[in-house]
C-alpha positions in Angstrom: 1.3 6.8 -14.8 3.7 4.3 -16.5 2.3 1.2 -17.8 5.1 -1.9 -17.7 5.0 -5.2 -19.6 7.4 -7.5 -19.9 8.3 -8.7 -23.1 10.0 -11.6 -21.6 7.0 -14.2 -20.6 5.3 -14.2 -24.0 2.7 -12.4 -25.3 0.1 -12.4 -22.5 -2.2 -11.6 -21.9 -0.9 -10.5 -17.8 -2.8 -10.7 -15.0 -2.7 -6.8 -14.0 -1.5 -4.6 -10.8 -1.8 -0.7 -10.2 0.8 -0.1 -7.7 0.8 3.3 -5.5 3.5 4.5 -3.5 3.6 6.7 -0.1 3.8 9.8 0.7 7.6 10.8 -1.4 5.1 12.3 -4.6 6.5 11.6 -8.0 6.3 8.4 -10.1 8.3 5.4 -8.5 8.7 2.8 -11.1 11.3 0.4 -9.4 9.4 -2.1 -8.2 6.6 -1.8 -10.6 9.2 -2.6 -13.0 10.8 -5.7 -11.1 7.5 -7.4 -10.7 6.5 -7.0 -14.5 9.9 -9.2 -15.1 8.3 -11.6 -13.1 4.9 -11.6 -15.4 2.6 -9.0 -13.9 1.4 -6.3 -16.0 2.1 -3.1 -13.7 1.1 0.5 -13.5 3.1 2.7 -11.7 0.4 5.3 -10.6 1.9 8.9 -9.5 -1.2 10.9 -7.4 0.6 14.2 -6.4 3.8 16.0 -6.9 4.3 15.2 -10.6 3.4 16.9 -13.7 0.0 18.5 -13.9 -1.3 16.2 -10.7 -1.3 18.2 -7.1 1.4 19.9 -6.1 0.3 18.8 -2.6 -1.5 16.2 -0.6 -4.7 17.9 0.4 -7.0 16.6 -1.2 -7.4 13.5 -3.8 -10.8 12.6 -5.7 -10.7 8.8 -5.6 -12.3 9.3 -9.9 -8.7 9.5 -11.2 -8.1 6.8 -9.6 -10.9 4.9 -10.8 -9.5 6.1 -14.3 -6.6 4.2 -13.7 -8.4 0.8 -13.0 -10.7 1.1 -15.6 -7.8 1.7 -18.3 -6.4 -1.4 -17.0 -9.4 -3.4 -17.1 -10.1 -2.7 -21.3 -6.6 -2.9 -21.6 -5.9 -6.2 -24.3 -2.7 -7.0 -22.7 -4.6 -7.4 -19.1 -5.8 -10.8 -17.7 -9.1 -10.1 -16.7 -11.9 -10.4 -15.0 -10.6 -8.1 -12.6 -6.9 -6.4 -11.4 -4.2 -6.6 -8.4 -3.5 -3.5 -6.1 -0.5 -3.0 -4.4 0.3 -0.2 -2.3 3.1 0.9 0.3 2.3 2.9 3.6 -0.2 5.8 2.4 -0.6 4.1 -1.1 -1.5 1.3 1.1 -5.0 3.2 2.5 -5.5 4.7 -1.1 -5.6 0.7 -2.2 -8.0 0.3 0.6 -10.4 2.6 -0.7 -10.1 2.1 -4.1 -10.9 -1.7 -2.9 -13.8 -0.3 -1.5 -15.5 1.9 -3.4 -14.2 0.9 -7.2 -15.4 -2.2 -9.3 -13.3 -4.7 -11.0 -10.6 -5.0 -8.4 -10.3 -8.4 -6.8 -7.1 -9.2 -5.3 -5.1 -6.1 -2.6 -2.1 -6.4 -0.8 -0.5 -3.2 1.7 2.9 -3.1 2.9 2.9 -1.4 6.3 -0.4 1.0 5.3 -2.8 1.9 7.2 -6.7 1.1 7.7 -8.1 4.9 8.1 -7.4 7.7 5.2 -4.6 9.9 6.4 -2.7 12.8 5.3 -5.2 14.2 3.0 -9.4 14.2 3.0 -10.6 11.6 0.1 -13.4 12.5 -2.3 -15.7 9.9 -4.4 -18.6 11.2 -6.1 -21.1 12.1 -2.3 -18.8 10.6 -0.1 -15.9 12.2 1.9 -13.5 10.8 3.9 -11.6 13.0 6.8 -7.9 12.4 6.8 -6.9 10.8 10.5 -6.2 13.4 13.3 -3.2 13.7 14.6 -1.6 15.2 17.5 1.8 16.3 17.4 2.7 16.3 21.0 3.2 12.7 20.8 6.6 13.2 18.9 9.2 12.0 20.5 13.0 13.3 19.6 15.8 10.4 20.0 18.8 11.0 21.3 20.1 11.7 17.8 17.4 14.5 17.1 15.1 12.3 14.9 11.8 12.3 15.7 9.6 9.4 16.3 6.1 9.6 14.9 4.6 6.5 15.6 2.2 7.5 18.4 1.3 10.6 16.6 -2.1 9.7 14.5 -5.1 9.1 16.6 -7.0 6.6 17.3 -10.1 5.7 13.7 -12.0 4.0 16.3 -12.7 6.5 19.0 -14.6 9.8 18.5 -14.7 11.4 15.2 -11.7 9.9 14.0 -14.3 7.1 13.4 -14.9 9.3 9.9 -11.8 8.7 8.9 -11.9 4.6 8.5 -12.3 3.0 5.4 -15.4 1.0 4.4 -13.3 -2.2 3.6 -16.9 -4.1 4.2 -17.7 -2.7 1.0 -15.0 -4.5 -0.6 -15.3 -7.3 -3.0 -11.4 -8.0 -2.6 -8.9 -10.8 -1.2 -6.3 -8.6 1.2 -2.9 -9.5 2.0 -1.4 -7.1 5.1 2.3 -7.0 5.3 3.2 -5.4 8.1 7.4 -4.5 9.9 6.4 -4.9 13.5 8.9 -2.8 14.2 7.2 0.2 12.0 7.8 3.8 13.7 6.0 5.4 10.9 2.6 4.6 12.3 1.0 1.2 14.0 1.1 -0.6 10.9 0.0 -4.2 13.4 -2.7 -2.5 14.9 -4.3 -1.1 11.8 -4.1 -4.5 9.6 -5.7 -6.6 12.7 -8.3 -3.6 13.4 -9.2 -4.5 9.4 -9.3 -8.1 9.5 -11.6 -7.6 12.6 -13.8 -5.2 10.8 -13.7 -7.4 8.0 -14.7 -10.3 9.4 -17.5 -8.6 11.9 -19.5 -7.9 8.3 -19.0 -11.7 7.0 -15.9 -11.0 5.1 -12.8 -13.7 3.6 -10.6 -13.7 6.8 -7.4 -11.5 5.4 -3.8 -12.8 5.4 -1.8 -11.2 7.3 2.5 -11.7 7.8 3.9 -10.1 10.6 7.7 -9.8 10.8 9.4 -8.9 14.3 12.5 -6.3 13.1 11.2 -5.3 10.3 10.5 -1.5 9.8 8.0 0.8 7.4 10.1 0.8 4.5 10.1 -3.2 3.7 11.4 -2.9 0.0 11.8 -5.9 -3.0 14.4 -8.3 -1.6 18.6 -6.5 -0.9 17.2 -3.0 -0.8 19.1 -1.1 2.1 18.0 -0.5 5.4 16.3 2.7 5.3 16.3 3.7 9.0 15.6 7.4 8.8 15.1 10.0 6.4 13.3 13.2 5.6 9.6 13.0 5.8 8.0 15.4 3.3 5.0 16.0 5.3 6.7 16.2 9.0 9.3 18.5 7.5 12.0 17.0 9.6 14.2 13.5 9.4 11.9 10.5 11.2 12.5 7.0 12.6 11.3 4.6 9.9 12.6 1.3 12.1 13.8 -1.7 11.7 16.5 -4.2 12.4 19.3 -4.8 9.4 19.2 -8.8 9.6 15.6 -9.2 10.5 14.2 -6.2 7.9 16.6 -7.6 4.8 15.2 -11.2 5.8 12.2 -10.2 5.7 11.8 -8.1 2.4 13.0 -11.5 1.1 10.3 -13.2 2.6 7.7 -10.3 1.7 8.4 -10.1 -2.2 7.7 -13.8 -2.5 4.9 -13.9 -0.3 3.6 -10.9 -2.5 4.1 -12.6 -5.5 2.7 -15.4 -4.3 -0.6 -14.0 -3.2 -1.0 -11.9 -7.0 -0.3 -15.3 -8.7 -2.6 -17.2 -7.0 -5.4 -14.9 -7.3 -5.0 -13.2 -10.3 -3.6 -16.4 -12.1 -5.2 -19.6 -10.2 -2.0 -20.3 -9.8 0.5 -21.1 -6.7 4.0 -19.6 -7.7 7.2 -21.8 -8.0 9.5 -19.2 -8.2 12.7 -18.7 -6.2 12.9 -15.5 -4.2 14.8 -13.6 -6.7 14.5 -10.2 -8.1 
């Protein structure tokens, strides 16, 4: 993990953000690193694939991950009383269980994750969670030999996939859902209104959520480019991530202020005047 502070804003302290990445392994620190410029105190959390963590995703115990929160909690440099998660397609769910089960986390926003555990079965102490089934006839191959995976995960609310959905009743956390509406990495729409639902049904804070038509799974910090398609390390072949050049860049503008926006006013009291800038 890799702890950013800007030196920039004074000496803090910062209100505080884990954020987790998808499924690429590693330690990504870019945009960790471009929204502690802007006065967040971040931590880049790696889960797999890097150093001495798992080589692979089959299995995560959700204790290192409370590790991570609670490091940032007795941190002096973070704003307490509690911290910020951020999380992109399956570091979105991970933020959804951490915002379950874990204390001291009061503010979570997911760009384009999902609401059910996927990819990998979850421990926490006596609980486990199934990863999401999936059934691979449902790929379909474009006429340029990618393969679209959107309708390939099944359905957490029929069945036993049912196991596989995340307690977000249990939260005691404020949830922003950014979702491309044009996502072909999974139904990102469908899983953030099946939460809100579920959250609401057991007398939760109605989440925010911002749709935006065009917009595919990879909705980056603002002038990123258009990642259409690319190499999925658990498909083992190139997939369809979506999106619509004008309408995605417009909205990763949109999305890094609204993000911002969301973190400051939650974690800070605080409604944010910046411009959209990186």
């Amino acid at each position: 993990m890799l702890l950013l502070i800007t030196s920039l804003i004074g000496d803090g302290p910062f209100p505080g953000i884990i954020d987790i990445s998808g499924t690429g392994g590693g330690l990504s620190e870019y945009r960790a690193c471009l929204m502690a410029n802007h006065g967040f105190a971040m931590l880049a959390l790696a889960y797999y694939a890097y150093e001495d963590l798992p080589k692979d995703m089959k299995e995560f115990h959700l204790e290192y991950f409370e590790e991570a929160v609670n490091y940032m909690l007795k941190h002096p440099k973070i704003k307490g009383p509690g911290i910020g998660l951020l999380g992109h397609s399956k570091g979105g769910d991970l933020c959804l269980s951490m915002a379950s089960f874990l204390k001291g986390i009061t503010v979570t926003a997911t760009v384009n994750g999902s609401v059910a555990n996927v990819a990998a079965t979850l421990r926490y102490k006596d609980v486990t969670i199934p990863p999401l089934g999936i059934n691979v006839k449902r790929v379909k191959i474009d006429q340029n030999g990618m393969a679209d995976i959107v309708d390939v995960l099944n359905n957490p609310l029929e069945g036993p996939d049912q196991q596989s959905f995340i307690p977000v009743e249990k939260a005691e956390s404020r949830f922003l859902f950014i979702v491309g509406e044009d996502d072909h990495n999974w139904k990102s729409k469908f899983f953030a209104t099946e939460a809100s639902k579920h959250l609401q049904a057991h007398g939760k804070e109605k989440p925010e959520i911002i749709c935006y038509p065009g917009a595919g799974h990879y909705i980056e910090p603002p002038y990123f480019p258009l990642c259409p398609a690319s190499m999925h390390l658990l498909v083992g072949r190139a997939v369809i991530w979506g999106g619509v050049p004008k309408a995605h860049a417009a909205a990763q503008v949109d999305a890094w202020q609204q993000i911002h926006t969301f973190f400051r006013k939650h974690l800070n009291g605080k409604q944010d005047e910046r411009q959209n800038k990186l």
